[in-house]
C-alpha positions in Angstrom: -36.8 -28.1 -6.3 -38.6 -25.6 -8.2 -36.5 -22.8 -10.3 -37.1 -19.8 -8.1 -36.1 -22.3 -5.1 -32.8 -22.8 -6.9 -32.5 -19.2 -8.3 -32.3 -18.4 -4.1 -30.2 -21.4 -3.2 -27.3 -19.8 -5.4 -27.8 -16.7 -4.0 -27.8 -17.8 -0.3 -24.4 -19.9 -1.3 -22.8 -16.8 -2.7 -23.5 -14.8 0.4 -26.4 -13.3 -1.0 -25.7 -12.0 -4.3 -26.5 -13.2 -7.6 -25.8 -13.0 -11.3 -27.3 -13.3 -14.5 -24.4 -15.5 -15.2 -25.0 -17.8 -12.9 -28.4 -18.1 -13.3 -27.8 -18.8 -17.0 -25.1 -21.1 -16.3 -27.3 -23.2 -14.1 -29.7 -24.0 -16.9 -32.3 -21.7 -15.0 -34.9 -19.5 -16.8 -34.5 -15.6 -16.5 -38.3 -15.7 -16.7 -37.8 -17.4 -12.7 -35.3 -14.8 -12.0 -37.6 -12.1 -13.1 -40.7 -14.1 -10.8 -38.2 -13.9 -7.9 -37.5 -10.5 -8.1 -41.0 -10.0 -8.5 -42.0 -11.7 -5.2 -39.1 -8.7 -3.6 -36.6 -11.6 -2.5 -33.9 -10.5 -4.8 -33.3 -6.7 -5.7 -31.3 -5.8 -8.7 -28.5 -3.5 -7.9 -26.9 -3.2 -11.0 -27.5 -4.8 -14.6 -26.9 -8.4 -14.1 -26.2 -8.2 -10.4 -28.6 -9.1 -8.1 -29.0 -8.8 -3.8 -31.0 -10.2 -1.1 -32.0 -8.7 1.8 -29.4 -9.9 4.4 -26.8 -9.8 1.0 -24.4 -6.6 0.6 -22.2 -5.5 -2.6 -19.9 -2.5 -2.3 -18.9 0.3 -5.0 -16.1 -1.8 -5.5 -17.3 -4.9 -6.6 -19.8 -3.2 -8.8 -17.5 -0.8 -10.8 -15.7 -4.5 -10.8 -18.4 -6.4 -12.7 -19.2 -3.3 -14.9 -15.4 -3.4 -16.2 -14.7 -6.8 -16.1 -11.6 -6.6 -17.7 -10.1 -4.2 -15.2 -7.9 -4.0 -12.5 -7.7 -1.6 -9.4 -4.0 -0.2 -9.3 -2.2 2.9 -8.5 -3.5 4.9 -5.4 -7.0 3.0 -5.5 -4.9 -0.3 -5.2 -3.0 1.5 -1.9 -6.1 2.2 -0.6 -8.3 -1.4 -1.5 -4.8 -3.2 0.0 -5.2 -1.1 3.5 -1.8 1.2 2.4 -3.2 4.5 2.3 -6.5 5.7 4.7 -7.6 7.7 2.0 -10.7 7.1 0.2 -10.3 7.3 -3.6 -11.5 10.8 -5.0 -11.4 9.1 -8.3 -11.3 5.4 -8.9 -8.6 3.8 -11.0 -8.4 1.0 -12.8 -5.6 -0.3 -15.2 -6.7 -2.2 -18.8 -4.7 -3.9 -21.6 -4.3 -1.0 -24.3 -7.5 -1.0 -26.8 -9.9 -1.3 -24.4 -12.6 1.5 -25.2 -13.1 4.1 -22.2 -16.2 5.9 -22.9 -18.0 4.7 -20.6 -15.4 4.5 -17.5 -15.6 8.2 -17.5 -19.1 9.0 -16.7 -18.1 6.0 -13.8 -16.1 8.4 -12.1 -12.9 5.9 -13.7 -9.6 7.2 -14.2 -8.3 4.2 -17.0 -4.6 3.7 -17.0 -3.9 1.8 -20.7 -0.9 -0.6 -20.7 0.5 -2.5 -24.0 3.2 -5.3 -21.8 2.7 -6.6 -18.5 -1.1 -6.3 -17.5 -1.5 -9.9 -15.7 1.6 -9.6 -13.9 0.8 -9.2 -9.7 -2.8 -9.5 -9.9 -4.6 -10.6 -6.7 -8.1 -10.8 -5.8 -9.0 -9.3 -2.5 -12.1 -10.2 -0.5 -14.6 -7.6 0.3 -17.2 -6.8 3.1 -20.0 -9.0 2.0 -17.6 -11.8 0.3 -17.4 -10.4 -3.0 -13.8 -10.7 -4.5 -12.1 -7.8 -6.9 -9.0 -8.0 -9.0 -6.6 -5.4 -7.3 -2.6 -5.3 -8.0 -0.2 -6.8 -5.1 1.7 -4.2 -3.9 4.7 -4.5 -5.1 3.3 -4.4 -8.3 1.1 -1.2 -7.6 4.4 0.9 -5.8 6.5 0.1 -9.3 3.4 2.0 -11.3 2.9 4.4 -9.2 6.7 5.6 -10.1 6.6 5.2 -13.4 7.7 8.0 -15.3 4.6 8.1 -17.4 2.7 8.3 -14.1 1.7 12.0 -12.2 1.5 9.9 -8.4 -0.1 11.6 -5.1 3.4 11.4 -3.3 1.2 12.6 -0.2 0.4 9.3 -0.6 3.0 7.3 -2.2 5.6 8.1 0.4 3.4 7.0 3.5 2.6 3.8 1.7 6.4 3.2 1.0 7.2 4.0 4.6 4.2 1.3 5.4 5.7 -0.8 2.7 9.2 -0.9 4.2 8.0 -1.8 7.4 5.4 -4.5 6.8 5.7 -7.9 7.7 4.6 -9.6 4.1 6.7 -7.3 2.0 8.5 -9.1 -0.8 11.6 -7.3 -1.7 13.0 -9.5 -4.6 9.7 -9.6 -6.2 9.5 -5.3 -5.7 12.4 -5.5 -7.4 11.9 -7.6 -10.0 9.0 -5.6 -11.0 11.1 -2.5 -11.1 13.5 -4.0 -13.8 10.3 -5.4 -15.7 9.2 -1.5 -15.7 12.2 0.1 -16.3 12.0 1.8 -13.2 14.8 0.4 -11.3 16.9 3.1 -10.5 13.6 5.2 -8.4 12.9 2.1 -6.5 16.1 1.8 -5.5 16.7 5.3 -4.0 13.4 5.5 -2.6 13.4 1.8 -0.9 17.3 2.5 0.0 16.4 5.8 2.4 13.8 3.1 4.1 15.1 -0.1 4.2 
């Protein structure tokens, strides 16, 4: 099997999208990857991310593998985790403080910075197309979005708490663990006791 033959055997097993990475880790040349894109059977979409025809990325997954180190939370988390029917105006992502967020802004990225907690209730969800992003469970992303430090859309905070109180999967312990690992106990409480 020749390199370029590999280079689109990776890409077909990763439903059509490829990475730099990958071709790196695989021991291929970029020189092939450059031939294949080249001969039109791969199209970069973004630095280091590349599609075939029948493959399909979202905005999503690419704001996702430009900010690695992110994770969608607060109203875009509602949104990716099908609790709110709005589409984010602004996307935003939560990072361990220190990160630098010059260049999130001209992404259209509203950057929450966080000093404790970051890795707790991270999921990843699957996207059209079978690309995964890190998102926060929900339960993790209702205890931010009453935080105290926090300005929250309650048009849509209280839907997704009314969605949240009625859904099948919800996890109340874990809710309120969260809320005591946030300090925000006491809001939990009186919004989840006028639902539950």
């Amino acid at each position: 099997m020749t390199a370029k033959e590999k280079i689109i055997c990776l890409a077909e097993e990763n439903n059509g999208i490829l990475m730099t990475k990958q071709v790196t880790a695989a021991g291929i040349s970029r020189y092939a990857l450059k031939e294949v894109v080249e001969e039109g059977k791969l199209t970069n979409v973004q630095r280091g991310v590349y599609v075939m025809e029948n493959g399909y990325v979202d905005d999503f997954f690419l704001l996702q593998h430009k900010f690695p180190k992110g994770v969608y939370s607060h109203e875009t988390a509602l949104y990716l985790l099908g609790f709110s029917d709005r589409i984010p105006m602004q996307i935003i992502m939560t990072f361990k403080h220190g990160q630098s967020t010059t260049r999130m802004k001209n992404e259209n990225v509203r950057p929450v910075m966080i000093t404790h907690g970051f890795t707790k209730g991270i999921i990843e969800v699957e996207r059209s197309g079978g690309t995964l992003i890190r998102v926060y469970n929900i339960e993790r992303t209702l205890v931010d979005l009453v935080k105290s430090r926090y300005d929250p859309d309650l048009e849509q905070l209280i839907p997704a708490l009314k969605r949240y109180a009625i859904h099948p999967g919800k996890d109340i312990n874990r809710l309120y663990r969260y809320a005591k690992m946030f300090n925000v106990e006491e809001q939990i409480r009186n919004y989840m006791g006028v639902l539950l």
